[in-house]
N, C-alpha and C positions, 0 to 999 in steps of 0.2 A: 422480500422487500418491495418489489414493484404490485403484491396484490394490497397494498396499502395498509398491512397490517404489522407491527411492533411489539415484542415480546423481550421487553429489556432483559427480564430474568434470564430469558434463554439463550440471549447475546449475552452477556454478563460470561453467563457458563461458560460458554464453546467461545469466548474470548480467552477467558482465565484457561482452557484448555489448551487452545491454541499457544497462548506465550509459553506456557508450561513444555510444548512439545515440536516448537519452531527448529526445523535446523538447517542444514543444505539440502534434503530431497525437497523442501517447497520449489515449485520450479515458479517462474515468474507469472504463469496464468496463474496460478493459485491462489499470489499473494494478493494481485492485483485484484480479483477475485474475491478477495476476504474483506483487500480493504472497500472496496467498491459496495461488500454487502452491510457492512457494517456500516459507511455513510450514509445510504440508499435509508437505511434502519431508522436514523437518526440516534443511535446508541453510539455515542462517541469514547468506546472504550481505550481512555487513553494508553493503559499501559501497553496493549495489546496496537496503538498506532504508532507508540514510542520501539517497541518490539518489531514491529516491519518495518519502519524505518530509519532503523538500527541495521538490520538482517541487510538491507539492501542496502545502506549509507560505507559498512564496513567492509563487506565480501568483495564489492567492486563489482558485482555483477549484471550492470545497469545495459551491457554490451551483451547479455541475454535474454533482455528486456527487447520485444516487438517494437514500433510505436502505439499498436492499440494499449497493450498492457502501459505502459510509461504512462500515457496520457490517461487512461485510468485510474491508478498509482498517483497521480499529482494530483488529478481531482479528485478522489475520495481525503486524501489529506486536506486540500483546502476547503471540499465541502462539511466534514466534520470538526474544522476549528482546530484540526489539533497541530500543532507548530511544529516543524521537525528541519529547522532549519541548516543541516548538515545534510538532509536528503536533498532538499531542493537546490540549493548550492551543487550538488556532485549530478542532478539532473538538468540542471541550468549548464553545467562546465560539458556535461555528455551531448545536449544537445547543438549546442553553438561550434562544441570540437569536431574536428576530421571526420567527413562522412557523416556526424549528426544530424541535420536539415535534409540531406539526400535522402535518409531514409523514411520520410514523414510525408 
């Protein structure tokens, strides 16, 4: 993504792979990772943004999230347009909660 080069078809692919194959071993660099490569892209594969921020909205597992991964995670969502407003609400409610801010 950062050598300035875009290969929708191949996002496309390894998007539709990824929602197909999502489940609890992604750990949080991954996701954040995924979604980070796929914004950077400009390939805004929504099912696959609705798909991680699903995974992470319903698991609860935002308290395994770093703050580099989090803040990653927020911006590849709002850099790719894709609206996932039940993540950002549960990452708005984790960062403002107990020990949230301290960790940033």
């Amino acid at each position: 993504a950062t050598a300035g080069e875009s290969h929708s078809e191949l996002f496309n692919r390894v998007g539709d792979h990824i929602v197909a194959r999502i489940s609890d071993d992604f750990r949080p660099q991954a996701l954040a990772n995924t979604a980070w490569a796929f914004a950077t892209s400009g390939v805004a594969h929504r099912e696959l943004f609705k798909t991680i921020g699903d995974h992470v909205a319903e698991l609860g597992i935002l308290n395994f999230f770093d703050p580099r991964e989090l803040s990653i995670t927020a911006w590849a969502f709002a850099t790719s347009g894709v609206s996932h407003p039940e993540l950002f609400e549960k990452i708005g409610n984790h960062v403002v909660g107990p020990g949230g801010l301290g960790s940033f």
